[in-house]
C-alpha positions in Angstrom: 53.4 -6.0 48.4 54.4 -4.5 44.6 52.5 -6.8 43.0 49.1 -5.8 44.9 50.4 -2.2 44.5 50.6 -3.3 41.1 47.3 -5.0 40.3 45.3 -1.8 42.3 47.3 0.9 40.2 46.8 -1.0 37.2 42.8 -1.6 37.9 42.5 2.4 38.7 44.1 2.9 35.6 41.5 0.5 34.0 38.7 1.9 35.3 39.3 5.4 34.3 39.4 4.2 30.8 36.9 2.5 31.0 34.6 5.7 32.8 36.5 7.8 30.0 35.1 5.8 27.3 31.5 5.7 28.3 31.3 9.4 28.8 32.6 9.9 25.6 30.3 7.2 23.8 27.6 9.1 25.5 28.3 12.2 24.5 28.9 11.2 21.2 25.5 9.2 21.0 23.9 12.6 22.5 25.3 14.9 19.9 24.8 12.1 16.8 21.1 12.5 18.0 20.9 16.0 17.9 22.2 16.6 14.1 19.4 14.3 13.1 16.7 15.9 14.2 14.6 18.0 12.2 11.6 20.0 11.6 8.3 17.9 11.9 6.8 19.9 9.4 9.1 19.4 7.0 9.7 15.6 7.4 5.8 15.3 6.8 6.3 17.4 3.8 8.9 15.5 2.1 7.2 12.3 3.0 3.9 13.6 1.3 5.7 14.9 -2.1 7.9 11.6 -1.9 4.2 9.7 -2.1 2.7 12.0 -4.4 5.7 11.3 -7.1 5.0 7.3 -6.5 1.0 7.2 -6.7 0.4 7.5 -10.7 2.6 4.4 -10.7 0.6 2.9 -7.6 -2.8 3.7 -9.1 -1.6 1.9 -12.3 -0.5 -1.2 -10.3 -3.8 -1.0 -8.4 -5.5 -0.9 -11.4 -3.6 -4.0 -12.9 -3.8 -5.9 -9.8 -7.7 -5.4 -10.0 -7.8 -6.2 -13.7 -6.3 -9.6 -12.7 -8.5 -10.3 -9.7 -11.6 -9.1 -12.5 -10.4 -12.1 -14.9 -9.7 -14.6 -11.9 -13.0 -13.7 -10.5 -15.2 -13.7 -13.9 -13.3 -17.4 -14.3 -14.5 -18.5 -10.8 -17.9 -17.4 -11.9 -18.3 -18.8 -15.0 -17.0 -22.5 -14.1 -19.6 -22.1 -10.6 -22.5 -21.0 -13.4 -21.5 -23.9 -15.8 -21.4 -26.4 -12.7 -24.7 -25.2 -11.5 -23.9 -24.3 -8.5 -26.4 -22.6 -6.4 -24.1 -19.6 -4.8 -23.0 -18.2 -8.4 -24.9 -15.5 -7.3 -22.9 -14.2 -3.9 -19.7 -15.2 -5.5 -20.4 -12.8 -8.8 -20.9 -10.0 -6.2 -18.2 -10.5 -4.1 -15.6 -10.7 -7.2 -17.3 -7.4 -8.5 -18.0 -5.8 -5.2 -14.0 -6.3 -4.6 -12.9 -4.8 -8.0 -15.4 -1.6 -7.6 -13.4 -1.3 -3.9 -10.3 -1.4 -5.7 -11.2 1.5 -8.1 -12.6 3.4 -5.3 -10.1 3.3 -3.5 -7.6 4.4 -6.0 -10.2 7.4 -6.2 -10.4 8.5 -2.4 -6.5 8.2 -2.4 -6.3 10.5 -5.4 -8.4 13.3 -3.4 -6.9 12.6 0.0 -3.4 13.9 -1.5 -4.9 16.3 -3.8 -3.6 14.7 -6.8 
């Protein structure tokens, strides 16, 4: 009889640890939650001057990527032209329709955040 006295006092005893720490871990995840939250207007205005101090650098980078695809391009062209390939044409236009995107798009970006 004392040891199932035993096992049910020491299984109440478990259980109210266990019930104590989940109402604590939720209270504590409720509270953690709280004390991050912040304004929305002033998340999206850090995140816009964080993106305006990067986008010199990332207009340069665009720029040098598309200065690289230019010179790949111009290559492609010139061996299709020297092979006498018929399509020299549509492939000159798509390397130089894809460099022009590049700088446009550098351009529109520049506006949009009023750089």
């Amino acid at each position: 009889m004392k040891t199932n006295s035993f096992k049910a006092a020491k299984r109440l005893v478990l259980s109210k640890i266990t019930m104590f720490t989940l109402a604590w871990l939720t209270l504590n995840y409720i509270f953690s939650v709280s004390c991050f939250a912040q304004d929305g207007n002033a998340g999206i205005q850090e995140a816009t001057n964080k993106v305006k101090g990067y986008f010199d650098t990332g207009c340069d980078l665009m720029y040098a990527i598309g200065a690289i695809v230019g010179i790949i391009g111009a290559i492609k062209v010139f061996n299709k032209w020297n092979a006498g390939e018929s399509d020299t044409n549509k492939v000159a236009a798509a390397w130089f329709g894809s460099c022009i995107f590049l700088v446009v798009v550098a351009t529109v970006l520049k506006s949009f955040f009023g750089i």
